[in-house]
N, C-alpha and C positions, 0 to 999 in steps of 0.2 A: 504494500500500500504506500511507504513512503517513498520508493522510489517513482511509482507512478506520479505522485505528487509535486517530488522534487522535478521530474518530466516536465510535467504542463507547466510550473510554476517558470525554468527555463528557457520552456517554448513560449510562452509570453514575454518575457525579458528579453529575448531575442526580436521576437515582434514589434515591440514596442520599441526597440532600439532602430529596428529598420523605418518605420514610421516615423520616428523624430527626425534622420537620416533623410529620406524621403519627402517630408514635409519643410525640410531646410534648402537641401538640392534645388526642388520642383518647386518652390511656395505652397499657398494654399490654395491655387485656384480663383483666386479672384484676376480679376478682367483689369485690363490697363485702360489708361482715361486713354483719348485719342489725340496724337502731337498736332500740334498744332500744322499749317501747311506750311506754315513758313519757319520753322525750327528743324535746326540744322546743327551738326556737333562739328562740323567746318566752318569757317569764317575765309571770307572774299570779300573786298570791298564792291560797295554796290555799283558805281561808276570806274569806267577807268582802268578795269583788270588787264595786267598785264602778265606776260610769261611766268617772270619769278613769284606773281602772286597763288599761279596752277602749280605750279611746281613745290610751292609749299603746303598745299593740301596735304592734310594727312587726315586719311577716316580711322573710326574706330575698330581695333580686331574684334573678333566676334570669333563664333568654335562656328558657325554658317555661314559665312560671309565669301565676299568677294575674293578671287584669288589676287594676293597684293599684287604680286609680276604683273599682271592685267592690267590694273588699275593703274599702276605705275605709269606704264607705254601708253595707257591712253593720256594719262596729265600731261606726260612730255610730249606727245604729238600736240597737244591742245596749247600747250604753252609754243612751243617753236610755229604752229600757225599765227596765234597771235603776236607773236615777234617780228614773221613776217608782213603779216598787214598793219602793224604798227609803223614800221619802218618805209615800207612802200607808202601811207599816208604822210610821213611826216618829209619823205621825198618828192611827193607832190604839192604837198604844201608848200617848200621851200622852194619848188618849180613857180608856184605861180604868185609868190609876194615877189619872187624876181622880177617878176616879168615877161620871162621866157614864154614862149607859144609852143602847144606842141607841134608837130610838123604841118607843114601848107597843106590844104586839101590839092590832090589833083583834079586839073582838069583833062580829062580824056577826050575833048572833043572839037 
């Protein structure tokens, strides 16, 4: 009889040790409020983003999350186009407070 006893008494201290375990891991079940649409765990200025601003992105790790190599290649692609069209506008700009005209239009006729 006492062993059966000491048994169950184990099997529930076992149990109950998994459930605390369990209920620490997972929570309890309750539902998350919903983020807002514009909350965000990156920061970029809202005007103005330039290359080294993508390039300093950094998201949070997560154990489901995005493969960082990925994420990576695409900020650096996203940063060097914006380098590039930053720079092509700021060469056109300086083109035309010169003065400079782009070329003549032809006349074919």
């Amino acid at each position: 009889m006492w062993m059966i006893v000491s048994y169950a008494a184990g099997l529930m201290l076992v149990a109950g040790l998994l459930f605390v375990v369990v209920w620490f891991v997972f929570g309890r079940g309750e539902d998350l409020t919903a983020a807002g649409d514009d909350l965000t765990v990156t920061e970029l200025p809202r005007a103005g983003i330039a290359g080294d601003d993508v390039r300093g992105v950094r998201f949070a790790l997560v154990f489901r999350g995005y493969k960082q190599s990925e994420v990576d290649w695409t900020l650096e692609k996203l940063a060097r186009e914006i380098d590039e069209l930053r720079s092509v506008a700021a060469a056109l700009r300086e083109r035309s407070d010169s003065g400079e005209s782009g070329p003549a239009p032809r006349s074919d006729g």
